[in-house]
C-alpha positions in Angstrom: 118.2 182.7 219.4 120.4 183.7 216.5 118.8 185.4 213.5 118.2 183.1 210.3 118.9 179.9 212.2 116.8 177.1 212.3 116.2 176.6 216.3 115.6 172.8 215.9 119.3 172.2 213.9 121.3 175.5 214.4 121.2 175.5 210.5 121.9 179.2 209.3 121.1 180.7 206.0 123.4 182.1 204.7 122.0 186.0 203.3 121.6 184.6 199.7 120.3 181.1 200.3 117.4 183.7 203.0 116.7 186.3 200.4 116.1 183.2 197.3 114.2 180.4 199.0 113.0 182.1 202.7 112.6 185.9 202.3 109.7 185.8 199.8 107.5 183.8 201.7 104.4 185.4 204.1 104.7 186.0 207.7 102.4 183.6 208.2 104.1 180.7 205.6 106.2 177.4 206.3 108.6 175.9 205.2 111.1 173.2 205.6 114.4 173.8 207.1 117.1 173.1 204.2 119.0 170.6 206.6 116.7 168.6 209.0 113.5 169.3 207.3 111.9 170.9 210.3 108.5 172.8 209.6 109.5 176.6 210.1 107.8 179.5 210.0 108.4 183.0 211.2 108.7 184.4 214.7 105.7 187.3 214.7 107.0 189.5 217.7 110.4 189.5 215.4 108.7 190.2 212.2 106.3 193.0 214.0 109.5 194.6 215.3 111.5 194.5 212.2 108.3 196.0 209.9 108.7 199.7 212.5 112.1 199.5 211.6 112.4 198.7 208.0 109.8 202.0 207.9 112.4 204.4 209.9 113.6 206.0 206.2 109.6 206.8 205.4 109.5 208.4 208.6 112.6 210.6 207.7 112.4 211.4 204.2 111.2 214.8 204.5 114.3 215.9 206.7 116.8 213.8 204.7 115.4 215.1 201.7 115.5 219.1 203.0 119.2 218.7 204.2 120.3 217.1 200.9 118.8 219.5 199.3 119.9 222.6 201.1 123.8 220.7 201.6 124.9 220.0 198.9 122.8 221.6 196.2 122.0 218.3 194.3 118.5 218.6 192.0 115.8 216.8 193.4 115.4 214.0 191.1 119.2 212.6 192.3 118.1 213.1 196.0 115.3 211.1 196.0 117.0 208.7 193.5 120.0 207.9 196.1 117.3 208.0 198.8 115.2 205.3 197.5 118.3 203.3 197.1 119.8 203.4 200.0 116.1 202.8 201.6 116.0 199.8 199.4 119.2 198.7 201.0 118.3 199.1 204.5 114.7 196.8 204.2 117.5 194.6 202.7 119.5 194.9 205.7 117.3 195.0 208.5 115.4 191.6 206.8 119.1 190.0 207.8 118.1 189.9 211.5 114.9 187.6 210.8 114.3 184.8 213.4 112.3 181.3 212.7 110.0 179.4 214.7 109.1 175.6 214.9 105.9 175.4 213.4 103.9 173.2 215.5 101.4 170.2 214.3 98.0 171.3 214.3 95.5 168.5 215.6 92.7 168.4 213.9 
């Protein structure tokens, strides 16, 4: 299954249209494919998989941090400035390879 595509359709967001109407919804939130007006929602394995990943730069900012520091002799406010940016960016990033589910009717 390709990542931002709606699995009933083949409708893919584009990385604009994901981050404006899709991104800022919950994991466990639904909402209607722009084209066919599917229920989507999702996929949890995905989104569990993604989370570890989109925390590898909290993981390494000690190291990162020491060999900025000791490289290239930069004070620490502009280390940690460029390394919350660029952490910023890769959340950004890694949110690109999001997949959707079809939400199924619940009977009640």
């Amino acid at each position: 299954m390709a990542y931002r595509t709606c699995p009933k359709c083949g409708y893919k967001y584009k990385p604009k249209e994901f981050y404006v109407k899709v991104y800022p919804k919950s994991i466990n939130h639904e909402w209607q494919c722009t084209n066919c007006k599917t229920k989507l929602s999702f996929n949890l394995i995905n989104s569990i998989l993604l989370l570890f990943i989109k925390f590898i730069p909290v993981l390494t900012v000690n190291k990162v941090m020491t060999f900025a520091e000791k490289t290239f002799e930069t004070p620490f406010w502009l280390n940690i400035s460029i390394y919350v940016i660029l952490s910023i960016l890769w959340i950004f990033g890694v949110s690109l390879f999001s997949k959707f589910v079809v939400v199924k009717n619940k009977k009640h």
